[in-house]
C-alpha positions as CSV (number, residue, x, y, z in Angstrom):
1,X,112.1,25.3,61.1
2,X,109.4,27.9,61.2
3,X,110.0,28.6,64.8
4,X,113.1,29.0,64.8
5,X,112.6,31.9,61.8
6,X,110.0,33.7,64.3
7,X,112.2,33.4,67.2
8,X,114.8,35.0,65.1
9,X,112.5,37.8,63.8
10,X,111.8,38.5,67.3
11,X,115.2,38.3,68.9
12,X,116.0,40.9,66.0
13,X,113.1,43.1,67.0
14,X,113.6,43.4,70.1
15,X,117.8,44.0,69.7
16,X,116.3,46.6,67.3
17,X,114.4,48.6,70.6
18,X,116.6,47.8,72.8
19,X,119.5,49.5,70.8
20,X,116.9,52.4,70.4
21,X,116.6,52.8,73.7
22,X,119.7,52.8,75.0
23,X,120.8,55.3,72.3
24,X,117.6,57.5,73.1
25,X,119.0,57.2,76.8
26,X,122.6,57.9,75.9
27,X,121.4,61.1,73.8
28,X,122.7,64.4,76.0
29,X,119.8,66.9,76.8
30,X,120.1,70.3,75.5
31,X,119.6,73.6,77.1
32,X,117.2,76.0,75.7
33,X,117.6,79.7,76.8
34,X,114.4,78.6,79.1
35,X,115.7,75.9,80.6
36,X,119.1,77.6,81.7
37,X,116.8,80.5,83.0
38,X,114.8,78.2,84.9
39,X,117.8,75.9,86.5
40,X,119.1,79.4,87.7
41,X,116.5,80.2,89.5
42,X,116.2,77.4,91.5
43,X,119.9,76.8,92.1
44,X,121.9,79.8,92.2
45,X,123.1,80.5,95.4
46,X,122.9,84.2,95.7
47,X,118.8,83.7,95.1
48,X,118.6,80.8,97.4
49,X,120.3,83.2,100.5
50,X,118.1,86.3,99.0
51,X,114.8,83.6,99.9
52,X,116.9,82.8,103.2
53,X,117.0,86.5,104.3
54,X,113.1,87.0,103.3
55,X,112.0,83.7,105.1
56,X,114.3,85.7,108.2
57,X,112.3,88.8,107.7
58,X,108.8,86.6,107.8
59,X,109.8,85.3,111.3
60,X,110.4,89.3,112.3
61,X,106.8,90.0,111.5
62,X,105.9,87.4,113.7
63,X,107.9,88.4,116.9
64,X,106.7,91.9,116.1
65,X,103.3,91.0,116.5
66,X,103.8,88.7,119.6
67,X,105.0,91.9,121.5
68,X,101.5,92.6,121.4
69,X,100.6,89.5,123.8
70,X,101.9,89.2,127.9
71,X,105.1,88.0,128.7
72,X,105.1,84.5,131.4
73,X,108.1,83.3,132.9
74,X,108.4,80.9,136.2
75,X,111.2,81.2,138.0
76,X,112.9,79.7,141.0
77,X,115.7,80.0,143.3
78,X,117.4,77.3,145.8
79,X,119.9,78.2,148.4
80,X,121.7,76.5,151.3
81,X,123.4,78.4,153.9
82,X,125.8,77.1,156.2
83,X,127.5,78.9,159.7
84,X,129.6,77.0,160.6
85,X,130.7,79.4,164.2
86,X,127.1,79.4,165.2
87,X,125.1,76.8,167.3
88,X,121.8,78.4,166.3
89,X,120.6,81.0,163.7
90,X,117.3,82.9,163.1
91,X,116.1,83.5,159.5
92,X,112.6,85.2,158.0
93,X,110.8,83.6,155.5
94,X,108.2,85.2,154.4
95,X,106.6,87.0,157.6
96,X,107.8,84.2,159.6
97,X,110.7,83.8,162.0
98,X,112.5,80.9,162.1
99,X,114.7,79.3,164.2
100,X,117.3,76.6,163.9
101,X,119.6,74.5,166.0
102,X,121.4,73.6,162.2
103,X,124.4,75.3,161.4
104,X,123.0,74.5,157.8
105,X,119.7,76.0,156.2
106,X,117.9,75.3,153.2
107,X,114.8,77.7,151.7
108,X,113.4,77.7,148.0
109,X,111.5,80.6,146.5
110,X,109.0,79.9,143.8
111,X,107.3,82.6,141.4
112,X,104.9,82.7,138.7
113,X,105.3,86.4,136.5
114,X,103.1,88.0,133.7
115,X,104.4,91.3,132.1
116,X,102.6,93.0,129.8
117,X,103.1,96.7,128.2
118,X,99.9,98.5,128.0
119,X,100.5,101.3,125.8
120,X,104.3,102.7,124.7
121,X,103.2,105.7,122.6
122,X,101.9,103.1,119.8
123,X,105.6,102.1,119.2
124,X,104.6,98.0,118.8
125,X,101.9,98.8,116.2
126,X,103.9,100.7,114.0
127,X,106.7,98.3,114.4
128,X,104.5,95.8,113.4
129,X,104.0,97.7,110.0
130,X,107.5,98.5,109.6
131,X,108.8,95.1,109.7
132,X,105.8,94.0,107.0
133,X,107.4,96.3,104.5
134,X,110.7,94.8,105.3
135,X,109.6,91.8,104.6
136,X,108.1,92.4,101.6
137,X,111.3,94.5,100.5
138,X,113.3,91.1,101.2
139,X,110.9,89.2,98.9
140,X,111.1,91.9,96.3
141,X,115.1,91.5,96.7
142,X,114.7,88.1,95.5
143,X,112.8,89.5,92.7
144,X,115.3,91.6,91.5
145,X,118.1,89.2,91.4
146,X,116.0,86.8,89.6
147,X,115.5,89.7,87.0
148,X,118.9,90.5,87.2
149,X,119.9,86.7,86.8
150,X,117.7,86.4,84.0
151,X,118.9,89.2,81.8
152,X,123.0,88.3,82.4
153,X,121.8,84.6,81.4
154,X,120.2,86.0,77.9
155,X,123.4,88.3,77.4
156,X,125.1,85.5,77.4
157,X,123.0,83.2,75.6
158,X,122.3,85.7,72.4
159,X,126.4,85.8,72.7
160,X,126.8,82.3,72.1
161,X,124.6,82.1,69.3
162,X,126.4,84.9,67.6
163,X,129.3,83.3,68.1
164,X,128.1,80.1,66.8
165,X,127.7,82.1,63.9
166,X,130.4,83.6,63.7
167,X,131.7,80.2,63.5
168,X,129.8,79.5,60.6
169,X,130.8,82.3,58.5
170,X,134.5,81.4,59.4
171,X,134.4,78.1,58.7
172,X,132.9,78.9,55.0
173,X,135.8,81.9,54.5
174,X,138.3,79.4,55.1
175,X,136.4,76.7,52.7
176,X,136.7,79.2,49.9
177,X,140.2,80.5,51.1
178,X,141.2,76.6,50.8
179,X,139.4,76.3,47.2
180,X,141.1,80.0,45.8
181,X,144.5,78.6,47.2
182,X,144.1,75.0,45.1
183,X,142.6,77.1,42.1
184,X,145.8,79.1,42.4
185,X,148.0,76.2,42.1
186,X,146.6,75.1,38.9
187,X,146.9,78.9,37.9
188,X,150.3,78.8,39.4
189,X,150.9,75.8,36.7
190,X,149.3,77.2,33.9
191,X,152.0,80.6,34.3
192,X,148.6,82.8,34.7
193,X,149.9,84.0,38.0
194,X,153.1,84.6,40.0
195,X,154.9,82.3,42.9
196,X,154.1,86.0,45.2
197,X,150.4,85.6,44.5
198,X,150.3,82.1,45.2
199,X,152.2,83.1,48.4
200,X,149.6,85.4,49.0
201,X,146.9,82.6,49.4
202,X,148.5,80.2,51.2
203,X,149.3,82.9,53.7
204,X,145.5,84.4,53.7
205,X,144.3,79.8,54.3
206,X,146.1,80.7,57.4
207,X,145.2,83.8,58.1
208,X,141.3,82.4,58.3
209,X,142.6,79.6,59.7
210,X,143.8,81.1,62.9
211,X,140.4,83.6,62.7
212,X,138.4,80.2,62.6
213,X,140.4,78.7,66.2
214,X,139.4,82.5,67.2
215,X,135.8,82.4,66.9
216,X,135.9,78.7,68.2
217,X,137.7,79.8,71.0
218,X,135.6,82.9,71.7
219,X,132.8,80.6,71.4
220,X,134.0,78.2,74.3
221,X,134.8,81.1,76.4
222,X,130.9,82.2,76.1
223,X,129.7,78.7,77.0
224,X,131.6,78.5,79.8
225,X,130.5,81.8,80.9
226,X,126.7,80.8,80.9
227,X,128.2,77.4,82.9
228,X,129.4,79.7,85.5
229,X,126.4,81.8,85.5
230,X,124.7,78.3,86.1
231,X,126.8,77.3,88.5
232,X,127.3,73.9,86.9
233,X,130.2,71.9,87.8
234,X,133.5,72.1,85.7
235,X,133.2,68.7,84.3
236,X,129.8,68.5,83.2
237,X,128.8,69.3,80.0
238,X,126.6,71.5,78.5
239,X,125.0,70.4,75.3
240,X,122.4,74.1,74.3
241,X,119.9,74.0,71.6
242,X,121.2,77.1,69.4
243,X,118.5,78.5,67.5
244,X,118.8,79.8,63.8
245,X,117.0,83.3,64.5
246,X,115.3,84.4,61.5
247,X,116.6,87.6,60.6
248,X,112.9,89.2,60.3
249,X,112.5,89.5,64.0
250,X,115.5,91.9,63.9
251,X,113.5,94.9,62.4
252,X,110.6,94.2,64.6
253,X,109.1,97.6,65.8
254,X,110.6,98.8,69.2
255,X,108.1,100.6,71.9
256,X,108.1,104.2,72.8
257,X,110.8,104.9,75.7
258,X,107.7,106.4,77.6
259,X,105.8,103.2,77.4
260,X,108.9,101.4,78.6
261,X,109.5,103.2,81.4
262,X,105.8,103.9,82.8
263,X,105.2,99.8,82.5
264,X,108.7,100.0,84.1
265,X,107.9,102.1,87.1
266,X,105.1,100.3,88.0
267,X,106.1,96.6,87.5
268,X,110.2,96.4,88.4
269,X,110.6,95.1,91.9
270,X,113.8,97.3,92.7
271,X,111.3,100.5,92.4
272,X,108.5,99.5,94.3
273,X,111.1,98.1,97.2
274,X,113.0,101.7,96.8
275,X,108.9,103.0,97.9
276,X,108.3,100.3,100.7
277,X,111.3,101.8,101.9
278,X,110.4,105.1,101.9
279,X,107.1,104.1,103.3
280,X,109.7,102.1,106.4
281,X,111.5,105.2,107.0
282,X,108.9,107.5,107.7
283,X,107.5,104.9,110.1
284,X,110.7,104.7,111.7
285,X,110.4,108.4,112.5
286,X,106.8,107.6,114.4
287,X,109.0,105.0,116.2
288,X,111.2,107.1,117.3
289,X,109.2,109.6,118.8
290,X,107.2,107.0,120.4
291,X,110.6,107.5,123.0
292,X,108.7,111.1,123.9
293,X,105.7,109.6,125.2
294,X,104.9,108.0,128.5
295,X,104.7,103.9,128.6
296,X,102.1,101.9,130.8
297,X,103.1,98.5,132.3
298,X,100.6,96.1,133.8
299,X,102.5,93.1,136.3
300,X,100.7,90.3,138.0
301,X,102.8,87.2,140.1
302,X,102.0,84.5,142.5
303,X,104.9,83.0,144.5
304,X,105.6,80.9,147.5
305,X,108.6,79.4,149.3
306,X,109.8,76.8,151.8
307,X,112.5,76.2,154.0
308,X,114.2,74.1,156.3
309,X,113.7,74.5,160.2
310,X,110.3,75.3,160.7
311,X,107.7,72.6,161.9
312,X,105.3,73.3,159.1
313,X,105.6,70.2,155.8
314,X,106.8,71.3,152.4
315,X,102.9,71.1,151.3
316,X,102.0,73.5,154.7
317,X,104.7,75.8,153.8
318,X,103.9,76.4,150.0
319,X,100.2,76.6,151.3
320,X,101.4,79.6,153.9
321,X,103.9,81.4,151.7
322,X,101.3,81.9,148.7
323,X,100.8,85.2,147.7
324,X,99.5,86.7,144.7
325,X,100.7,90.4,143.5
326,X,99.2,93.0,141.1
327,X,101.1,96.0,139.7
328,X,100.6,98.7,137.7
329,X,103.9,101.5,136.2
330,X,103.8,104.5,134.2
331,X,107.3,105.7,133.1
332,X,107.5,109.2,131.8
333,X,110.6,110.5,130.0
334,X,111.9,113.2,131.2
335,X,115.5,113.6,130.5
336,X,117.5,110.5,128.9
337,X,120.8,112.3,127.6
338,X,119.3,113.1,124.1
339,X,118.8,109.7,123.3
340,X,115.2,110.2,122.1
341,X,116.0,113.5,120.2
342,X,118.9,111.8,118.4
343,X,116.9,108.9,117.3
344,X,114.5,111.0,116.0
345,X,116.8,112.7,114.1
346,X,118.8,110.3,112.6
347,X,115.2,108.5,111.6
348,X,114.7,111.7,109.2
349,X,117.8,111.6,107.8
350,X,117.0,107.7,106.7
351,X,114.0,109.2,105.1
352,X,115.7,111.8,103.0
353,X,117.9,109.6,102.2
354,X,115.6,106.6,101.0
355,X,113.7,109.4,99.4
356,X,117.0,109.8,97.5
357,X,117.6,106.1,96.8
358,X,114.1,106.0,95.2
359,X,114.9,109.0,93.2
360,X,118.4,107.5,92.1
361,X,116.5,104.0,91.1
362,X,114.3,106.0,89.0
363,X,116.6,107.7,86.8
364,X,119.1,104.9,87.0
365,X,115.8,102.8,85.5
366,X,115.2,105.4,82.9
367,X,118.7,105.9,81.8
368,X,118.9,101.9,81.5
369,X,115.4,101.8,79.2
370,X,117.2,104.8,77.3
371,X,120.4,102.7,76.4
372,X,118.6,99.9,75.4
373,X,116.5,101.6,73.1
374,X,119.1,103.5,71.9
375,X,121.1,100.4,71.2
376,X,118.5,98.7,69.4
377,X,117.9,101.3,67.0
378,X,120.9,101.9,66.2
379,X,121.4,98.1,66.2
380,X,118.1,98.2,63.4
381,X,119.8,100.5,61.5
382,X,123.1,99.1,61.4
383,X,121.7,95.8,60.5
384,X,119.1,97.9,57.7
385,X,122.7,99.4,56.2
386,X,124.9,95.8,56.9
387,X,122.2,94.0,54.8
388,X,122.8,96.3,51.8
389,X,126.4,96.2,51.9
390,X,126.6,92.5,52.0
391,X,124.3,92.2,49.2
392,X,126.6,94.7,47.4
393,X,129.6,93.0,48.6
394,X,128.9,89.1,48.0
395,X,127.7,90.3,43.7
396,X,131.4,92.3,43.4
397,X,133.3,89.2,44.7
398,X,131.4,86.7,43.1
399,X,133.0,88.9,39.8
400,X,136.0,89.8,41.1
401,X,136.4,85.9,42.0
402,X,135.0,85.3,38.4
403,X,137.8,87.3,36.9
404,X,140.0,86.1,38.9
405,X,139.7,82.4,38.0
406,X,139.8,83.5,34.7
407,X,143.5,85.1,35.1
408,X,141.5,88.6,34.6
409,X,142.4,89.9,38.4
410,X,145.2,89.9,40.9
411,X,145.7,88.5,43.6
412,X,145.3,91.4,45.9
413,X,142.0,92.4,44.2
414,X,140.4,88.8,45.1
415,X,141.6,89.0,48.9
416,X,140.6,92.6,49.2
417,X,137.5,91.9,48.0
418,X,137.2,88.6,50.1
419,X,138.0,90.7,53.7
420,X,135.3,93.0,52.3
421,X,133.0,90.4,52.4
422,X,134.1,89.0,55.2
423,X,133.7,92.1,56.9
424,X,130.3,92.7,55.9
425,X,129.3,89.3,56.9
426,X,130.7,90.3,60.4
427,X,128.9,93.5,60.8
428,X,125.7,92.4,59.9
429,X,126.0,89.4,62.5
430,X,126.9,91.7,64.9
431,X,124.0,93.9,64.5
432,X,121.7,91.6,64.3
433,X,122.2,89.7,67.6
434,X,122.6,93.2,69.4
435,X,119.1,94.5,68.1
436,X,117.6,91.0,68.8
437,X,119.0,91.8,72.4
438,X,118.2,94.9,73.3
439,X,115.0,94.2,71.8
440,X,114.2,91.5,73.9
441,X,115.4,93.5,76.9
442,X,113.3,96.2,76.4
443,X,110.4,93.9,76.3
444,X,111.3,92.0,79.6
445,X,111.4,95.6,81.1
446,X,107.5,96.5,79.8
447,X,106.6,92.8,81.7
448,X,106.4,90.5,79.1
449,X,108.4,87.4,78.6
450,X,111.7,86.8,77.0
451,X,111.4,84.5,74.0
452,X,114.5,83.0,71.9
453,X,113.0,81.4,69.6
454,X,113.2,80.1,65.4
């Protein structure tokens, strides 16, 4: 009898994990802001071909720097030859003259070459530098779409929680809504007010009502923006941890615009690859008038050959025919219908015009730092003012809604002062995400990391 107790204890127990298990197993895994930044980054398809292109460029730097070494190549050549209206024919090969009886004749050639450019006015060193700053202007490519994919990816995720929020607030107006609508009917019984005001509230349950599927739906629409950003699959569902942001990390203090931008300039990948490029172009000029100056070629080849109708063996005949060569060419421009000339000059223009493009990503970085800060301020302030209003706001409806249930105040004056509140609740919300935002941005733009966080 007592084992059977034990055995039951322990069948129990063990039911008791195993049902623990499987419902820690079943439980979906949320997304932190984090995570989703870090999936993105590793699976978006735009970065993965911006890593494809810099891996491309790597290879580049390689072939650039194996111009530097000889060129080898073998080569051979086979031919038969048939004369059909001839009882005899005479062919050279080599220094030899042979004779044939054969209207057909065989001979093979066989050659060994090395090529190898000596000097070209310095054009393979400098093309050798150029194509490192390419490369490293493909990796920094990479980093600026992972910047750029990181900061559309905490748009969207400071969106969502402020419409979760929003939700919130909706969801309690139409709870209080619902309760001033019943506390109507028993004022509607008790001939303290009119079948118009009691209207009047049924109609404003459904004006929050359809606010409430609003904010619901604005909410979905958010989430399934950051899905897309993710490039998750349509049926699979996201499950994100929303954090309740305290609102003390609204009013935090903002950096200068100077200190931005300086810790900008010298950290954001798009400006230093705007420089590299700069740095390309005026190589590319050196390249170009590489064309003016003389090149130096060095050749060297051993070759032999065999063919038919001679009394010398295949071995006999490679022996014979070897002969080693030697060469040395200079080629010295002289006239090659303006090719060089134009090369050069279209190789300044690029330069002016990178010069330009580093110029344009400067400001454009400056006037981005600018509207940030500039947006969280305001944001700061606007939160600053929101809070008063909605302190001001909540006391007069809690009286007007006082009054109200005491048959002191209209209709009208209760849902006037209700929107008000509503309104303020809206404003401050709004605010607050946008300074926590902006915030946030302007630190990821001084270097440091982004951080959503209770």
């Amino acid at each position: 009898m007592i084992n059977v107790k034990r055995l039951t204890v322990i069948t129990l127990c063990f039911s008791s994990l195993s049902y623990g298990l499987h419902a820690q197993e079943e439980q979906p895994v949320q997304w932190t802001l984090q995570d989703c930044i870090d999936y993105a980054l590793e699976q978006n398809i735009t970065l993965r071909k911006n890593r494809i292109n810099a891996e491309s460029s790597a290879i580049d730097v390689k072939t650039a720097k194996a111009a530097l070494f000889p060129s080898l190549s073998f080569s051979t050549s086979q031919n038969v030859v048939n004369r059909p209206y001839q009882e005899s024919s005479s062919f050279i090969s080599g220094s030899e003259v042979l004779r044939s009886s054969s209207k057909t004749s065989y001979n093979g050639n066989y050659g060994l070459n090395a090529q190898w450019t000596v000097y070209n006015g310095n054009k393979r060193l400098k093309t050798i530098k150029q194509e490192k700053l390419n490369n490293r202007v493909a990796e920094l490519e990479v980093a600026t779409s992972e910047n750029s994919m990181e900061e559309s990816i905490t748009q969207t995720y400071i969106q969502i929680l402020y419409a979760a929020e929003s939700v919130k607030v909706n969801e309690n107006t139409l709870a209080v809504s619902e309760a001033q609508r019943d506390r109507g009917r028993e004022l509607l019984s008790a001939g303290s007010i009119s079948k118009a005001d009691q209207a009047q509230l049924e109609a404003q349950v459904s004006t929050d009502r359809y606010q409430l599927v609003t904010a619901q739906a604005t909410l979905q629409d958010y989430k399934l923006q950051l899905k897309q950003l993710l490039e998750l699959d349509g049926e699979e569902e996201m499950n994100l941890y929303l954090p309740t942001l305290d609102d003390s990390k609204v009013l935090s203090p903002l950096p200068s615009k100077a200190d931005v931008y300086h810790s900008a300039l010298a950290l954001r990948p798009e400006i230093e690859s705007s420089k590299l490029n700069v740095q390309s172009s005026e190589l590319g000029i050196n390249i170009a008038r590489a064309g003016y100056m003389p090149s130096i070629s060095l050749s060297a080849g051993i070759g032999t050959n065999n063919t038919s109708g001679s009394d010398f063996t295949f071995a006999q005949q490679v022996k014979n025919g070897w002969n080693n060569s030697l060469g040395l060419s200079v080629s010295v421009p002289i006239f090659n219908n303006r090719q060089t000339k134009s090369a050069v000059q279209k190789a300044k223009l690029q330069h002016k015009t990178s010069m330009l493009d580093l110029l344009d990503e400067q400001k454009t970085l400056y006037k981005t730092i600018e509207g940030l800060w500039l947006d969280a301020n305001s944001a700061q302030q606007r939160f600053a003012a929101a809070q008063e209003k909605l302190r001001s706001t909540s006391i007069s409806y809690e009286l007007i809604s006082e009054q109200f249930n005491l048959g002191m105040k209209n209709t009208v004056e209760l849902l006037t002062e209700k929107n008000n509140l509503l309104s303020a609740q809206q404003e401050m919300l709004q605010s607050k995400y946008m300074a926590i935002l902006n915030t946030q941005l302007l630190k990821f733009y001084e270097g440091e990391k982004i951080v959503i966080s209770e």
